[in-house]
BAFI-3210 file (N, C-alpha, C; in Angstrom, 3 decimals, decimal comma, padded with zeros to 6 digits):
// residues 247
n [1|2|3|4|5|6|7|8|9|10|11|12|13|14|15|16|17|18|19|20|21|22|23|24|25|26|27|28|29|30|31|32|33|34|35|36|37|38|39|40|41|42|43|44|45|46|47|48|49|50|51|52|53|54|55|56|57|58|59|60|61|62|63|64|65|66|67|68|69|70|71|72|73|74|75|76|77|78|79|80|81|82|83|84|85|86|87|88|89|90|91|92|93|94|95|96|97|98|99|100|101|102|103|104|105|106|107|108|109|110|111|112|113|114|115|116|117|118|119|120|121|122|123|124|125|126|127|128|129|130|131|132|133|134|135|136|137|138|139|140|141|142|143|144|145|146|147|148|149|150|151|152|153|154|155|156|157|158|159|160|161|162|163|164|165|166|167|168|169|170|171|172|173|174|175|176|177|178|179|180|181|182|183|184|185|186|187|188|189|190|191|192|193|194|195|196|197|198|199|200|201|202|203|204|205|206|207|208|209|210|211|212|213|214|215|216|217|218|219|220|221|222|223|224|225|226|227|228|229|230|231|232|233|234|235|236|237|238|239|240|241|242|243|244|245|246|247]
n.u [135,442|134,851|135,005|133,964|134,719|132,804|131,997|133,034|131,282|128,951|129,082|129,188|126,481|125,059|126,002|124,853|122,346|122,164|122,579|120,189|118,473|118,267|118,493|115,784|114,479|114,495|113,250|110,381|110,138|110,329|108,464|105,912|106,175|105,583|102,728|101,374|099,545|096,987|097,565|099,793|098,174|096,689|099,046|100,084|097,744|098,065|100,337|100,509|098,609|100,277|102,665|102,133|101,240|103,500|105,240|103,800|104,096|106,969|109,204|111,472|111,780|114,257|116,641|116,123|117,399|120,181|120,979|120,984|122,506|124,763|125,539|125,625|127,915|130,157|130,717|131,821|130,341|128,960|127,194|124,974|124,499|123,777|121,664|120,027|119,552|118,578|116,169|114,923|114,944|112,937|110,680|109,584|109,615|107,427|105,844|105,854|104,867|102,471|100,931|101,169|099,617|097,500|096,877|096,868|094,651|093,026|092,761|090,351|088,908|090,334|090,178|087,392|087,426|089,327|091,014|089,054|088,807|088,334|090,003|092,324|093,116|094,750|097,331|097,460|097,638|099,968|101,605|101,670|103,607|105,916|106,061|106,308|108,983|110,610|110,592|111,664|114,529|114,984|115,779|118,030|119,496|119,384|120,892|123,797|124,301|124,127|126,835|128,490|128,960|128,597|128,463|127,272|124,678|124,293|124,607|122,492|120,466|121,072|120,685|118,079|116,628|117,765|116,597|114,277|113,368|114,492|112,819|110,155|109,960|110,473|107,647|105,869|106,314|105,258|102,954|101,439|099,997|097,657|095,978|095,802|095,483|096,801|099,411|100,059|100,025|102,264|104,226|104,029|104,533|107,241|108,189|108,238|110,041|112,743|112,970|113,509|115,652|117,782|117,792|119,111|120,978|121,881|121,806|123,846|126,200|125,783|126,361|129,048|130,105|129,755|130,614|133,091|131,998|130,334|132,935|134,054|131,594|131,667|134,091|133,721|134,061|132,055|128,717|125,396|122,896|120,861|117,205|115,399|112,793|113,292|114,821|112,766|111,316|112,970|113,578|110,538|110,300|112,142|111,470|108,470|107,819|109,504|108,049|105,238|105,609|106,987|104,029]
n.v [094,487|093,105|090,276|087,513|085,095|081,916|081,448|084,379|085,951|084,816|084,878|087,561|088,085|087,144|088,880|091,032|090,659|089,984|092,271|093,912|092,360|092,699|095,613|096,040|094,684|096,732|098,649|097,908|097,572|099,989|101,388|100,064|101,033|103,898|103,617|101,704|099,070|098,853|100,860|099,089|097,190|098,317|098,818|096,212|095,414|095,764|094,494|091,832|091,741|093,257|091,605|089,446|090,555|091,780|089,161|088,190|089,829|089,872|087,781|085,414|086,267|087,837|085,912|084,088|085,811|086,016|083,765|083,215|085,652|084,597|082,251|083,265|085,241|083,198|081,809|084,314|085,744|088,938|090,714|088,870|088,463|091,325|092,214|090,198|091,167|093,358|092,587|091,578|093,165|095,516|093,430|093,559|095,847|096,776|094,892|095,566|098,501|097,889|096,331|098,230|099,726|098,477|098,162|100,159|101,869|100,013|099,522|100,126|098,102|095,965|096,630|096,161|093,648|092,322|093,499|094,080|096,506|099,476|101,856|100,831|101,937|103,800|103,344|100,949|101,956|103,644|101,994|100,906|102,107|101,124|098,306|098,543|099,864|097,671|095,842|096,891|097,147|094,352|093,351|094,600|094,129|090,791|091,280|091,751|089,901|087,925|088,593|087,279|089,512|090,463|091,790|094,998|094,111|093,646|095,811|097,479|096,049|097,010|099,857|100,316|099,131|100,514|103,031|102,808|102,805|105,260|107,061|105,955|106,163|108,830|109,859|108,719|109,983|112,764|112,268|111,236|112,429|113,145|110,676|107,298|105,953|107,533|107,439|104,657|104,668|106,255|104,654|102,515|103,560|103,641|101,656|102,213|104,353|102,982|101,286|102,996|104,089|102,490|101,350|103,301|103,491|101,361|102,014|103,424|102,094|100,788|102,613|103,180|100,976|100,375|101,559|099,810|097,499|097,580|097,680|095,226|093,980|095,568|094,743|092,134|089,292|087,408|086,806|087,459|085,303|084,763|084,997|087,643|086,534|084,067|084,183|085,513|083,499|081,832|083,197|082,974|080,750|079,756|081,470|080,938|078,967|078,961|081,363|080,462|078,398|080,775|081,771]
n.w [090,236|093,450|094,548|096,798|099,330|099,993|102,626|104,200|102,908|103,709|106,889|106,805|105,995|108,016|109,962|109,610|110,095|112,453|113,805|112,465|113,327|116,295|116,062|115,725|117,436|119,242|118,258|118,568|121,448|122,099|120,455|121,592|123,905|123,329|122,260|123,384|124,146|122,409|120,232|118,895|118,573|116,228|114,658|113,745|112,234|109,865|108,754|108,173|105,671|104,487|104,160|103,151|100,060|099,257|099,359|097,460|095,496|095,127|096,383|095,708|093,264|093,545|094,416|092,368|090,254|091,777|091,317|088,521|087,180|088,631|086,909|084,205|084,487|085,328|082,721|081,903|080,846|080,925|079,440|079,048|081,796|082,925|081,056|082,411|084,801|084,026|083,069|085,448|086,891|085,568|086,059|088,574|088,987|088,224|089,374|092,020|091,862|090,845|092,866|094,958|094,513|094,539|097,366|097,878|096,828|097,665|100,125|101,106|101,767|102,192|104,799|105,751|105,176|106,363|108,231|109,538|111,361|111,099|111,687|110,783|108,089|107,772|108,530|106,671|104,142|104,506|104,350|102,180|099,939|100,804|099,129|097,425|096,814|098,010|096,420|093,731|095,494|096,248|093,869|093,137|095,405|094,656|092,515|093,154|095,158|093,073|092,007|093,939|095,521|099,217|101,079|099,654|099,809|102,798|103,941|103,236|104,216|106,922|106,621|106,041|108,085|110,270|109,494|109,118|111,842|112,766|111,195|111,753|114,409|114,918|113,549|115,166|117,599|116,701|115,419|117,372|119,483|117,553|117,577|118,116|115,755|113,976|114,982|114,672|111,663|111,154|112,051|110,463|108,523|108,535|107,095|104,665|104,454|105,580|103,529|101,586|102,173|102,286|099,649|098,498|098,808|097,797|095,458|095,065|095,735|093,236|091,377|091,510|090,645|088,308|086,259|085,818|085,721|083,267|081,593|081,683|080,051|078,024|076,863|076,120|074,117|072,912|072,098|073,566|073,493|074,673|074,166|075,541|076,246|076,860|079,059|080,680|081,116|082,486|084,823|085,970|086,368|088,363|089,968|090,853|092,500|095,153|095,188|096,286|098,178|100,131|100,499]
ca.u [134,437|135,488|134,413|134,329|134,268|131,237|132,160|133,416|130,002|127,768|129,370|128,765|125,073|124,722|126,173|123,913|120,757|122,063|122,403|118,737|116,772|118,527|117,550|114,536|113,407|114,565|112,069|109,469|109,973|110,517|106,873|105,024|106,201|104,975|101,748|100,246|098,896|096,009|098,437|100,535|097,591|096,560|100,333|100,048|097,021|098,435|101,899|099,618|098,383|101,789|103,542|101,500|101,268|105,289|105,659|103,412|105,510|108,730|109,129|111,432|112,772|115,787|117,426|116,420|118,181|121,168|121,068|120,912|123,844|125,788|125,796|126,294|129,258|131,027|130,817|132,211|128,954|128,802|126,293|123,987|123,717|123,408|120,036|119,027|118,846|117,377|114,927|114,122|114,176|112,112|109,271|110,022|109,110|106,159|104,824|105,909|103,915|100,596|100,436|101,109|098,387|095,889|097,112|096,652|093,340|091,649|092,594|089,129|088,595|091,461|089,408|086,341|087,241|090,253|091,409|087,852|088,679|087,906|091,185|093,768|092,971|095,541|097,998|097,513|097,582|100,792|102,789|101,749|104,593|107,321|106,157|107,474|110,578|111,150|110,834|112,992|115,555|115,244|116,432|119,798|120,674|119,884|122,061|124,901|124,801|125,020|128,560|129,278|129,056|127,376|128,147|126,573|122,855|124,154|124,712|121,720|119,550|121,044|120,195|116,797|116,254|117,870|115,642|113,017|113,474|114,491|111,737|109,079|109,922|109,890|106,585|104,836|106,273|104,834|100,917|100,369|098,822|096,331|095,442|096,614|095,840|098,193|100,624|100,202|100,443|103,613|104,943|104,017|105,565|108,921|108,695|108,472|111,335|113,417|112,962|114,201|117,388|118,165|117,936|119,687|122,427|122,262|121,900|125,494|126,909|125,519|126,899|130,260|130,704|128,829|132,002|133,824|131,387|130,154|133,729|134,274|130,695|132,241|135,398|132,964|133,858|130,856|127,490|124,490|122,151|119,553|116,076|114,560|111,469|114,061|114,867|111,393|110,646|113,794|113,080|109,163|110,485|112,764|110,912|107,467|107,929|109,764|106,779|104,218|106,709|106,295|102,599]
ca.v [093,978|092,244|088,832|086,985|083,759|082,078|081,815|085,602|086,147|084,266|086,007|089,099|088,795|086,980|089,852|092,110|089,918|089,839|093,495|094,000|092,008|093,754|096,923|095,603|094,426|098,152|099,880|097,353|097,353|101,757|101,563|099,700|102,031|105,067|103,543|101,029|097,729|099,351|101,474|097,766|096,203|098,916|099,052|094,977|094,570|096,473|093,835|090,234|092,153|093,926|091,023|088,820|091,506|091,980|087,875|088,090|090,581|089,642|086,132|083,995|086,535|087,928|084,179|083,761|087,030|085,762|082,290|083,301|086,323|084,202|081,496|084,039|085,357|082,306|081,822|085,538|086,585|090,131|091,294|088,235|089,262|092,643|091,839|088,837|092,049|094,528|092,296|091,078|094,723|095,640|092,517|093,274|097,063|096,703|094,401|096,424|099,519|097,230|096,054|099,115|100,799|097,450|098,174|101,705|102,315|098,870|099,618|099,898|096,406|094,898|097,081|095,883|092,168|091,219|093,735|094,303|097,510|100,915|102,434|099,894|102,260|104,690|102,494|100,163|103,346|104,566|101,014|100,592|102,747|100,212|097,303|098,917|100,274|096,896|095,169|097,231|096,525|093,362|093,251|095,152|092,750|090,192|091,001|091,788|088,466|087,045|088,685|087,457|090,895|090,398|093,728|096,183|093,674|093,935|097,520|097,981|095,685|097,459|101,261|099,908|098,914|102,446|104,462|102,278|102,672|106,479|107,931|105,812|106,554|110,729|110,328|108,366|111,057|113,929|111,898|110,605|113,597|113,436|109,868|106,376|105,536|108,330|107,029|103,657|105,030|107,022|104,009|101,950|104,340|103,680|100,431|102,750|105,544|102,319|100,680|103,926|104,409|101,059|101,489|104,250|102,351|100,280|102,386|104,222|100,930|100,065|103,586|102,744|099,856|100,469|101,641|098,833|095,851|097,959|097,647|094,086|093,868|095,793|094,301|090,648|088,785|086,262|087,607|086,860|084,281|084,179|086,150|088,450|085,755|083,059|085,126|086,061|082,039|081,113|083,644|082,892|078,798|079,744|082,403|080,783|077,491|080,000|082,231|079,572|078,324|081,350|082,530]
ca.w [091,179|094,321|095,038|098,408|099,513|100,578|104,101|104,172|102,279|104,511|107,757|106,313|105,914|109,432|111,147|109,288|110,237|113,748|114,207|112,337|114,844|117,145|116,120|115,468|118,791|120,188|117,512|119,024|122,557|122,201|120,045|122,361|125,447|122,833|121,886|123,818|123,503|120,968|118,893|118,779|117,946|114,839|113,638|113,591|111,978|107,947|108,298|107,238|104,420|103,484|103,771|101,986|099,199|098,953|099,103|095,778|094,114|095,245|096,939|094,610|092,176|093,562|094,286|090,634|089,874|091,904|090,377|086,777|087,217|088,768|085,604|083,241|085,199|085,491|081,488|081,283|079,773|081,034|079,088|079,653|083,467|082,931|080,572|083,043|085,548|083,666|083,181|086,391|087,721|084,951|086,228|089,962|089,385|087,420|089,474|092,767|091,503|090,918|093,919|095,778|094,211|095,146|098,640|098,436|096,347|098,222|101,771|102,575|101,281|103,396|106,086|105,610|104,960|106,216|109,622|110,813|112,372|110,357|111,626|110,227|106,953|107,807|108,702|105,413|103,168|104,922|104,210|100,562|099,369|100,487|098,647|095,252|097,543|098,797|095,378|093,826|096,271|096,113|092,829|092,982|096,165|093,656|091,378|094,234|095,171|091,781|091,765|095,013|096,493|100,272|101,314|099,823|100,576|104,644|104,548|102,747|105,527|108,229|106,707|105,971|109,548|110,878|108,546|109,195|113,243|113,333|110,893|112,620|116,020|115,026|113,384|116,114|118,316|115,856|115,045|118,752|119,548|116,828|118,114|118,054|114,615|112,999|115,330|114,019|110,800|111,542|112,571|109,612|106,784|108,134|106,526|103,109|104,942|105,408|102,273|100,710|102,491|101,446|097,759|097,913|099,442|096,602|093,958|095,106|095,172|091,643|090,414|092,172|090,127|087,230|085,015|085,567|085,307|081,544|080,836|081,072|079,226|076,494|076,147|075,768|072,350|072,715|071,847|074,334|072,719|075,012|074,387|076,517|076,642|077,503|080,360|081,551|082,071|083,386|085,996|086,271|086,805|089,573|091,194|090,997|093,513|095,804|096,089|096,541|099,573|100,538|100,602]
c.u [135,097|134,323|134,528|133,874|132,851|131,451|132,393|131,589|128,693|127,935|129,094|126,855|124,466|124,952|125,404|122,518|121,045|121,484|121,283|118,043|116,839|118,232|116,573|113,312|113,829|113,216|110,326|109,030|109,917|109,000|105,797|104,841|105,623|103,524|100,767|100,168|097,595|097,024|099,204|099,803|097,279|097,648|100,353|099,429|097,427|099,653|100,865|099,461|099,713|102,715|103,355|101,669|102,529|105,581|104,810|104,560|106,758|109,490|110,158|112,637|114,250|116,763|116,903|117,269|119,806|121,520|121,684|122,231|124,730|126,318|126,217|127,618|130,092|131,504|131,364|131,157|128,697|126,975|124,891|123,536|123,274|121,543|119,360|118,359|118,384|116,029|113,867|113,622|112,840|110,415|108,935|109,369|107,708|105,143|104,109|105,006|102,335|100,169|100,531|100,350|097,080|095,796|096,686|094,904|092,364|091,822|091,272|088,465|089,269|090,370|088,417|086,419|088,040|090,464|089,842|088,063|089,160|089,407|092,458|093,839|093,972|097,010|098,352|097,977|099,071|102,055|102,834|102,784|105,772|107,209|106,922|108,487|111,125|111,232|112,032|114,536|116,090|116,101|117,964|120,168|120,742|120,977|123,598|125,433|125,257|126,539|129,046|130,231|128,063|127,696|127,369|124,749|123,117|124,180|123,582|120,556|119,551|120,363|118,719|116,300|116,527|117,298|114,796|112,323|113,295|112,987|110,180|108,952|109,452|108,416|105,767|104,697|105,697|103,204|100,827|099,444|097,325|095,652|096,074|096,670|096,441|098,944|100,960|100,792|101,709|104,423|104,950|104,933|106,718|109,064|108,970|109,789|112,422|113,933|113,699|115,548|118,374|118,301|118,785|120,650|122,725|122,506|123,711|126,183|127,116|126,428|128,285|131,060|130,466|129,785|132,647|133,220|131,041|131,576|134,221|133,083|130,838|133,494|134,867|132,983|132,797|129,410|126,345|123,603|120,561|118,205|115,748|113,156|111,854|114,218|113,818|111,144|111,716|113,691|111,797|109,699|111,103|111,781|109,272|106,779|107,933|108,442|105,732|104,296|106,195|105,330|102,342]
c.v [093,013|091,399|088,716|085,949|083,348|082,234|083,084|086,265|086,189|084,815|087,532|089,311|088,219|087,980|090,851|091,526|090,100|091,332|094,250|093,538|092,797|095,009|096,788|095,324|095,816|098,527|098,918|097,624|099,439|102,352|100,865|100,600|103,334|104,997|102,444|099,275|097,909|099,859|100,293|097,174|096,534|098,947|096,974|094,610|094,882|095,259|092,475|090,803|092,601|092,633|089,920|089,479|091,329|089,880|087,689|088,640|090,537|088,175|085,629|085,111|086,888|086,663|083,445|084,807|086,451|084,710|082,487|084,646|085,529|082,819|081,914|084,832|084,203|081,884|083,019|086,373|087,550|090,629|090,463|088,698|090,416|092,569|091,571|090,483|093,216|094,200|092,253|092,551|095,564|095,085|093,332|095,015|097,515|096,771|095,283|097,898|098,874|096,953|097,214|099,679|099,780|097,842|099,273|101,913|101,074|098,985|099,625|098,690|095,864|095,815|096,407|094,063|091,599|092,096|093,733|095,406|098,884|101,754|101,911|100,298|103,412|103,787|101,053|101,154|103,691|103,263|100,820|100,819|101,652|099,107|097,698|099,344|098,716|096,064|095,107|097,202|095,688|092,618|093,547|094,133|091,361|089,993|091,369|090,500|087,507|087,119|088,615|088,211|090,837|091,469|094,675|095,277|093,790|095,399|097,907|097,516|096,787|099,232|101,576|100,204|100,431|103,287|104,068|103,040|104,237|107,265|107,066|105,942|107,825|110,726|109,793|109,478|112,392|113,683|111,551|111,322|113,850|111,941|108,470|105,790|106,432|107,605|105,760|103,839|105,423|105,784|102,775|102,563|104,212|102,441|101,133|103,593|104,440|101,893|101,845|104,253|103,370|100,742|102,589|104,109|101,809|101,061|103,319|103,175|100,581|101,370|103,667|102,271|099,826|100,660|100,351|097,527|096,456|097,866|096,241|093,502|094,509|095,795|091,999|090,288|088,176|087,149|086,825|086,463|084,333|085,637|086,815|087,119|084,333|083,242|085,249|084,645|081,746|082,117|082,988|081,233|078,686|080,292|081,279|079,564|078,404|080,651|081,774|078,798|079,042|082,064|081,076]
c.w [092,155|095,105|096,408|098,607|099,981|102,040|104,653|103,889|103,349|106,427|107,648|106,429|107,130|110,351|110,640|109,497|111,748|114,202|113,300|113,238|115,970|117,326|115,955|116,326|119,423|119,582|118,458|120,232|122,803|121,717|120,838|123,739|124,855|122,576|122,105|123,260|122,264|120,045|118,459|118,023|116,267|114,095|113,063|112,569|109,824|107,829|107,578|105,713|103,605|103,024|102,636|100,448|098,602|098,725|097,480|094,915|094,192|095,995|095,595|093,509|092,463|093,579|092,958|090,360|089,788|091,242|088,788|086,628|087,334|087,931|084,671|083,515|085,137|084,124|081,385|080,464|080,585|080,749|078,987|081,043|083,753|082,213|081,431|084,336|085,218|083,292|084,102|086,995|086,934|085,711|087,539|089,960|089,285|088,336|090,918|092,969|091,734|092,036|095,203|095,644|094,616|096,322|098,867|098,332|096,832|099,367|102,086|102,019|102,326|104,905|106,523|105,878|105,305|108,086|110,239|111,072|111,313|110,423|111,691|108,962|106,589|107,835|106,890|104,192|103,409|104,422|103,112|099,933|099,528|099,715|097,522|095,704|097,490|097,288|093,906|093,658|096,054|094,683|092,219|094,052|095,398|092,926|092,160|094,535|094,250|091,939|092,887|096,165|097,571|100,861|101,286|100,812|102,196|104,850|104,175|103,719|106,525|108,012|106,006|107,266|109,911|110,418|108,879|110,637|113,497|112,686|111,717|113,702|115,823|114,548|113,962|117,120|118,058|115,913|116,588|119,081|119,114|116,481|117,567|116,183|113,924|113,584|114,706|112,909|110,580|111,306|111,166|108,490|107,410|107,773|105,442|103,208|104,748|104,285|101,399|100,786|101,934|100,307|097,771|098,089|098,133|095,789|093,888|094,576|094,040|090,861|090,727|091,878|088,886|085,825|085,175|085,683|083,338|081,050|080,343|080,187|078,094|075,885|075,865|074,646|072,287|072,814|073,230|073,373|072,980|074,443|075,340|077,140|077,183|078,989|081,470|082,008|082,673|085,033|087,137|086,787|087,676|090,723|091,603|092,248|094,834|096,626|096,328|097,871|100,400|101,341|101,323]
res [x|x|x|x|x|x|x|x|x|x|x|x|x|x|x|x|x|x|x|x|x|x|x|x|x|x|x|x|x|x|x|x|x|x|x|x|x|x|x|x|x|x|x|x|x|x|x|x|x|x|x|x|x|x|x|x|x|x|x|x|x|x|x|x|x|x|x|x|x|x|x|x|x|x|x|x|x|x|x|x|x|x|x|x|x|x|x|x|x|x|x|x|x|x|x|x|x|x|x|x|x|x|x|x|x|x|x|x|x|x|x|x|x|x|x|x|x|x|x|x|x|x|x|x|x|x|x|x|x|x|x|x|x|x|x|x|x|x|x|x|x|x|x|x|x|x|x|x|x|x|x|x|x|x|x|x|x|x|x|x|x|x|x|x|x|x|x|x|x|x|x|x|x|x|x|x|x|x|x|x|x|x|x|x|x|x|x|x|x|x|x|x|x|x|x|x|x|x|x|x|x|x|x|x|x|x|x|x|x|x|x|x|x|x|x|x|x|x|x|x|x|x|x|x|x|x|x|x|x|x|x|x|x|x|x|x|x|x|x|x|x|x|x|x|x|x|x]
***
């Protein structure tokens, strides 16, 4: 596994934040010239709710993730960090699922009570899917960073954003036709198109490395101590401030 300084580190995920906004304000300024100040306003009105949503289920844990890897790493405990993140991905997926299905199967609640406007129901429906993508995620860059790997989490931003950008541009260009709120919609699921390319980023990475972090975890003389339920609060005591921050 190859380390990197923090400065090396912290360059790394600035130039991958730079060149996200960047693509970021194209997909914006390219969706507003496709769909208006209304289609702008219907793709707008599903993000409050999504994000809110995703800051519940994910806010806090990965920088516990990284936190708590990167303690058990520095002790040589292998097979402590490996747990600490099968746990967290474990919580992080769970919770990712639940709330994608509140998002999905209550859209016409958030319709009703929160956008006001009947056709922000396509659009809400169409973003649900990334919260459990994006949670996930969040969990393998977690544990990346523990081992002072900022790499794969910038490559994985940036082919977020480009998945995000290209599949929602083609399917605004595909639903406009059949009126602004598909397009909205269209334009919303590439937060879930994104979110996927991006894990899948990761998950190469993780299978990349995966032999040779299990090897120094099974060449580990020292036993791991901690519980599983040790685990779950030292998470829940990091993450929980975090996501209250937050929300």
């Amino acid at each position: 596994m190859t380390k990197q300084s923090f400065i090396k580190g912290a360059a790394i995920l600035t130039l991958a934040g730079v060149s996200v906004r960047f693509v970021g304000a194209f997909f914006r300024i390219a969706l507003a010239m496709f769909i208006g100040d209304e289609g702008m306003g219907l793709f707008q009105m599903a993000y409050p709710v999504y994000s809110t949503l995703l800051a519940v289920s994910t806010a806090g844990v990965p920088i516990a993730i990284s936190k708590l890897v990167a303690e058990n790493l520095a002790r040589g405990n292998y097979r402590g960090a490996h747990r600490t993140f099968r746990v967290a991905l474990s919580i992080l997926a769970f919770s990712g699922l639940i709330i994608s299905a509140v998002l999905y199967f209550g859209a016409e609640y958030f319709v009703r009570y929160v956008t006001h406007d009947p056709r922000a129901y396509l659009p809400l429906i169409s973003i649900s899917p990334a919260i459990f993508l994006v949670t996930v995620m969040s969990a393998y860059r977690g544990f990346f960073q523990g081992q002072q790997q900022m790499m794969p989490t910038a490559l994985s931003q940036i082919a977020e954003q480009l998945g995000r950008v290209v599949i929602a541009l083609l399917l605004v260009l595909f639903l406009l036709p059949r009126g602004l709120e598909y397009a909205a919609a269209g334009a919303s699921f590439g937060a879930a198109a994104g979110a996927l390319c991006g894990l899948l980023l990761l998950l190469v990475a993780w299978f990349r490395q995966k032999g040779q972090f299990m090897f120094q975890l099974r060449k580990q003389r020292t036993k791991d101590e901690e519980s599983i339920r040790t685990i779950v609060y030292r998470i829940f005591a990091l993450a929980v401030p975090i996501t209250l921050g937050s929300l």
